[in-house]
OpenMM code with the backbone's topology and positions (N, CA, C; nanometers):
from openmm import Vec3, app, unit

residues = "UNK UNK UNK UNK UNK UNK UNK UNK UNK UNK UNK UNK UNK UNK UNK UNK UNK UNK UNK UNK UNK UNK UNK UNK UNK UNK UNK UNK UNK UNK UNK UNK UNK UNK UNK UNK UNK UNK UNK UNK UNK UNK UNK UNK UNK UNK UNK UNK UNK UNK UNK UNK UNK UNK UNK UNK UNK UNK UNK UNK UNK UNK UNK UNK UNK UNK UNK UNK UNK UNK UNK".split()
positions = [
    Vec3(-1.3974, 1.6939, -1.6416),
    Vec3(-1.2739, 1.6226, -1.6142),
    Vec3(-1.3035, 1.4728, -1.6122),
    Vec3(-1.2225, 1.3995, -1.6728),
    Vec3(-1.2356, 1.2577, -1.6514),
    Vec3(-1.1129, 1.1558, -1.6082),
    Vec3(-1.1196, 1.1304, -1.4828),
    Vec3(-1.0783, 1.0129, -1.4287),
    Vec3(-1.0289, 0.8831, -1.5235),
    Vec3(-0.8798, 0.9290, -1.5112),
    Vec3(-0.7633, 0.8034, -1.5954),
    Vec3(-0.7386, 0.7373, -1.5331),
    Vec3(-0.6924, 0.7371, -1.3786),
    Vec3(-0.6317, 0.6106, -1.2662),
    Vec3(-0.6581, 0.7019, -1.1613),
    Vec3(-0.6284, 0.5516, -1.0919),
    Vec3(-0.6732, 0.5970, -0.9338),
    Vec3(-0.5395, 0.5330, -0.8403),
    Vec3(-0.4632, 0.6270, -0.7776),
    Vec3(-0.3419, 0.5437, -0.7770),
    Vec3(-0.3798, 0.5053, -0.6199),
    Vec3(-0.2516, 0.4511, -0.4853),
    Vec3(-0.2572, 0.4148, -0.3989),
    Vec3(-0.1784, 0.5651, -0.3090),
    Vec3(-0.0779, 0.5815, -0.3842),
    Vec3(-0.0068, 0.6596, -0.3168),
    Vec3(0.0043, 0.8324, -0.3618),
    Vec3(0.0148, 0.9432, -0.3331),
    Vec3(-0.0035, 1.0444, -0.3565),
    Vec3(0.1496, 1.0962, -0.4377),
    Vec3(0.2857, 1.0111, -0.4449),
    Vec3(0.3749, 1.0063, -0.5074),
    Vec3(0.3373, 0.9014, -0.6561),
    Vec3(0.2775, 0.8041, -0.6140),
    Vec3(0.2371, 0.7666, -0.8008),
    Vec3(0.1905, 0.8523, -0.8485),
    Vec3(0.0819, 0.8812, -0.7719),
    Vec3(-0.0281, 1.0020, -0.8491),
    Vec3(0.0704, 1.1173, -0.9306),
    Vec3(0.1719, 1.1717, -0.8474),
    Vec3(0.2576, 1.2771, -0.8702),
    Vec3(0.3500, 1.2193, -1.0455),
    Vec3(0.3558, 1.0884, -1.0093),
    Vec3(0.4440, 1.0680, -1.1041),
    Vec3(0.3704, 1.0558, -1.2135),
    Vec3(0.2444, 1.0438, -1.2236),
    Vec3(0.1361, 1.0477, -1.3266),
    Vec3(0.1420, 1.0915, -1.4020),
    Vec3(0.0808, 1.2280, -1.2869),
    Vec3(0.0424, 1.3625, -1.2933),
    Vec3(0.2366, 1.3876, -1.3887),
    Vec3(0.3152, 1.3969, -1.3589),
    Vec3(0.4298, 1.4355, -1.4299),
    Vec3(0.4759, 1.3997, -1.5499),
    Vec3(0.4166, 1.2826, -1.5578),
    Vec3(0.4366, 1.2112, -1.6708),
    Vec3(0.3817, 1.2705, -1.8133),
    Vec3(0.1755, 1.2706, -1.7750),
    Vec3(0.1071, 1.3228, -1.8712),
    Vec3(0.1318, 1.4522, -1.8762),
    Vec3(0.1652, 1.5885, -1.8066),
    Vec3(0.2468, 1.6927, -1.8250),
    Vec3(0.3329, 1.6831, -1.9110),
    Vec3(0.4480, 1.6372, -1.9089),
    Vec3(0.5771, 1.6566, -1.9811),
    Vec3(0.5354, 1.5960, -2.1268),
    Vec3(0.4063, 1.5027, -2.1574),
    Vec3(0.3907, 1.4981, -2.2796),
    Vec3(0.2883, 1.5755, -2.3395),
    Vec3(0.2582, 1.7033, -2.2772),
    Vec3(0.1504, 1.8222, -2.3275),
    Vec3(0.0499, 1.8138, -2.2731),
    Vec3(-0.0252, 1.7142, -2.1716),
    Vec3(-0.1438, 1.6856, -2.1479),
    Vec3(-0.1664, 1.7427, -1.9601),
    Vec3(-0.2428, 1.8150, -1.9942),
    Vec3(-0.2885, 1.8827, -1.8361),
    Vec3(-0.3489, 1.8060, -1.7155),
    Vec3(-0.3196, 1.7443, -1.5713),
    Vec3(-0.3719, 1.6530, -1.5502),
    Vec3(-0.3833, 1.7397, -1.3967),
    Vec3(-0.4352, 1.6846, -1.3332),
    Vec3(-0.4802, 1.7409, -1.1861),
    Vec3(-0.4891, 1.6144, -1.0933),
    Vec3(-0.4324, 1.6315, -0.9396),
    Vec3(-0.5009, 1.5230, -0.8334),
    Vec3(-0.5768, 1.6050, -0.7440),
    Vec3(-0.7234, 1.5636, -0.7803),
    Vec3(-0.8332, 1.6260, -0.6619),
    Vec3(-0.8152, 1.6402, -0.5132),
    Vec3(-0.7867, 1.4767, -0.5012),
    Vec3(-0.7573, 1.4389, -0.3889),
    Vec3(-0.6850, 1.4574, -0.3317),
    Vec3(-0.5887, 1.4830, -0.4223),
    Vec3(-0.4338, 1.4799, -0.3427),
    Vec3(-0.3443, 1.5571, -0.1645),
    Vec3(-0.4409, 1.6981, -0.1284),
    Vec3(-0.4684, 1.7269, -0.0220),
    Vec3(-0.5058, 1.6708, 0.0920),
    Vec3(-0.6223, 1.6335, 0.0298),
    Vec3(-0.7409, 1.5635, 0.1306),
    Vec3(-0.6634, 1.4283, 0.1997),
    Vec3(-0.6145, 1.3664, 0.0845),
    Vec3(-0.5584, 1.2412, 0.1148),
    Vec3(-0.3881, 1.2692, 0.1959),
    Vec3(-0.3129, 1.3628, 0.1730),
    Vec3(-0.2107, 1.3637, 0.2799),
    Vec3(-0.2567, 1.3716, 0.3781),
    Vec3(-0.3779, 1.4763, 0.4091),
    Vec3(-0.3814, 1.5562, 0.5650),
    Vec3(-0.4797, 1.4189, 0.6522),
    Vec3(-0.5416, 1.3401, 0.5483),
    Vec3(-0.6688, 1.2696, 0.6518),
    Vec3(-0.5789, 1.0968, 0.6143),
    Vec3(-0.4934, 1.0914, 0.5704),
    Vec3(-0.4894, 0.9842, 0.5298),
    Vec3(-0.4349, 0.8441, 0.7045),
    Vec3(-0.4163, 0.9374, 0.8164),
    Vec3(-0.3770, 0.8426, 0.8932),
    Vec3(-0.5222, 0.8016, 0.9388),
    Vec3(-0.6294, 0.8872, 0.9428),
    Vec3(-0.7635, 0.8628, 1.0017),
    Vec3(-0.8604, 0.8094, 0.9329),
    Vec3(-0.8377, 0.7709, 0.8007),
    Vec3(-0.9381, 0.7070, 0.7213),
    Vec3(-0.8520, 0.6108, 0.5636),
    Vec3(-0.9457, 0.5032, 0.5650),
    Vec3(-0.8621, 0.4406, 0.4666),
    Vec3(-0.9143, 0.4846, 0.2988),
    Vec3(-0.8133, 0.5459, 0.2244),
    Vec3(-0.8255, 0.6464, 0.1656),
    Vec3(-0.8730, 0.5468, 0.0240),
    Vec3(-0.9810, 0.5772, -0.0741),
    Vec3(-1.0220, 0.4897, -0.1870),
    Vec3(-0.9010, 0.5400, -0.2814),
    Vec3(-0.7992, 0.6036, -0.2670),
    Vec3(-0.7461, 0.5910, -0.3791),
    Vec3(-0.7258, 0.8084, -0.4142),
    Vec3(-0.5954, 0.8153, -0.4822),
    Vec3(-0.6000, 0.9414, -0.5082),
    Vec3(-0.6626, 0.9481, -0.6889),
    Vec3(-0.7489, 1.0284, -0.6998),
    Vec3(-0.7637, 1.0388, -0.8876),
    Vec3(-0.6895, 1.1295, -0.9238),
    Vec3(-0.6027, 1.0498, -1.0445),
    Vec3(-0.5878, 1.1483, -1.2020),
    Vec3(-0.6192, 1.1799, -1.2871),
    Vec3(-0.6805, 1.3026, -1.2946),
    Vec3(-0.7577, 1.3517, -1.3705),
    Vec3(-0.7582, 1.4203, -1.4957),
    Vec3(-0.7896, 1.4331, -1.6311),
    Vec3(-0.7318, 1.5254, -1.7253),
    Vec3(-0.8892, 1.5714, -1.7878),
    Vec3(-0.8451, 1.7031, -1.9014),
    Vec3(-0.9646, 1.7398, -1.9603),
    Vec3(-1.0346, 1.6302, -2.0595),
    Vec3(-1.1433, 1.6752, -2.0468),
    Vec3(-1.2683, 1.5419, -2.1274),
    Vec3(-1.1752, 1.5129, -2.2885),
    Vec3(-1.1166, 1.5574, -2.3123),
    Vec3(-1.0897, 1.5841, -2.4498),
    Vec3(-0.9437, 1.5407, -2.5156),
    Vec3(-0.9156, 1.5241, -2.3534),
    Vec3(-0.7711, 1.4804, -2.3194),
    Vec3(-0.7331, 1.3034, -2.3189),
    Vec3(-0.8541, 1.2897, -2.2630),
    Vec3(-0.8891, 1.1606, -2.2060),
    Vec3(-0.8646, 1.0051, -2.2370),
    Vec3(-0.8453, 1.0224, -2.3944),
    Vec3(-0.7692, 0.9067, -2.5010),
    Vec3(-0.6837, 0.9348, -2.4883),
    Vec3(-0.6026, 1.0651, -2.5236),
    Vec3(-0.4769, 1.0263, -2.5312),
    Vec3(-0.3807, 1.0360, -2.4105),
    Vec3(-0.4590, 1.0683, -2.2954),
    Vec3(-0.3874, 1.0106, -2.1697),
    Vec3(-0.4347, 0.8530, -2.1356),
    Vec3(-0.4974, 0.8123, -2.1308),
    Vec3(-0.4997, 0.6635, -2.1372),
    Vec3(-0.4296, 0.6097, -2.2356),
    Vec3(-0.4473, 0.6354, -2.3347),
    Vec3(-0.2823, 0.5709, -2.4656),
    Vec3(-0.1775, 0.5659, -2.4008),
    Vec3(-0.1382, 0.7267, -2.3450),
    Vec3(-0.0104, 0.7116, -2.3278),
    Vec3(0.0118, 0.6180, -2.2096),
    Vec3(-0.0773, 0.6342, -2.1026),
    Vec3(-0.0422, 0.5486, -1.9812),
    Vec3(-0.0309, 0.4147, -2.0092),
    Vec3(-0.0778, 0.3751, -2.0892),
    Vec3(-0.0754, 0.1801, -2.1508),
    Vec3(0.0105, 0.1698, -2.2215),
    Vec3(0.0890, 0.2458, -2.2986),
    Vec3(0.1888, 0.2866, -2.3725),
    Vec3(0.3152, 0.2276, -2.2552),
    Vec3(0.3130, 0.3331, -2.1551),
    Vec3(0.4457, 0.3151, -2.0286),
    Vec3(0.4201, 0.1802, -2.0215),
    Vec3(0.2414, 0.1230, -1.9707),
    Vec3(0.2954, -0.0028, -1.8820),
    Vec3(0.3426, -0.1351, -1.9717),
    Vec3(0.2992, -0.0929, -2.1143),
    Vec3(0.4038, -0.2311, -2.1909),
    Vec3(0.5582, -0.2336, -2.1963),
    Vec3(0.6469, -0.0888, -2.1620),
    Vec3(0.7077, -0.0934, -2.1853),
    Vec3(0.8019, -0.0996, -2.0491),
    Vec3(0.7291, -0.1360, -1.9437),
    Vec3(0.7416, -0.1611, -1.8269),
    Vec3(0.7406, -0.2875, -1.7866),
    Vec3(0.6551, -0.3671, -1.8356),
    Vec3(0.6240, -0.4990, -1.8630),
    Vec3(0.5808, -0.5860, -1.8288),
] * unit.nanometer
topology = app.Topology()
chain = topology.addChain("A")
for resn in residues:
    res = topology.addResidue(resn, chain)
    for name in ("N", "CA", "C"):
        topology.addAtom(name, app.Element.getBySymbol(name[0]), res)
């Protein structure tokens, strides 16, 4: 698995994670547990989004793709 972003919040992550889904690409947050249940007791590095090794260009395309058109 390789690490595309590392978001702040466990709802970016989600929206990521939804994003690269709906365009065919399988993505996972490791963290995403860990970081609701512990997140008042420790300051959290960040949730990862993750996709298969193989996946990995063309989820980074697409994500740079959104943020130009975001702007």
């Amino acid at each position: 698995m390789t690490t595309i972003a590392k978001c702040n919040t466990v709802d970016e992550a989600q929206l990521l994670k939804s994003l690269l889904e709906s365009n065919g690409i399988e993505a996972i947050l490791p963290d995403e547990f860990t970081s609701q249940n512990l997140a008042p007791l420790i300051i959290s590095p960040g949730i990862k989004v993750q996709v298969a090794d193989e996946d990995a260009a063309a989820a980074r395309a697409l994500l740079a793709s959104v943020e130009q058109t975001d702007g």
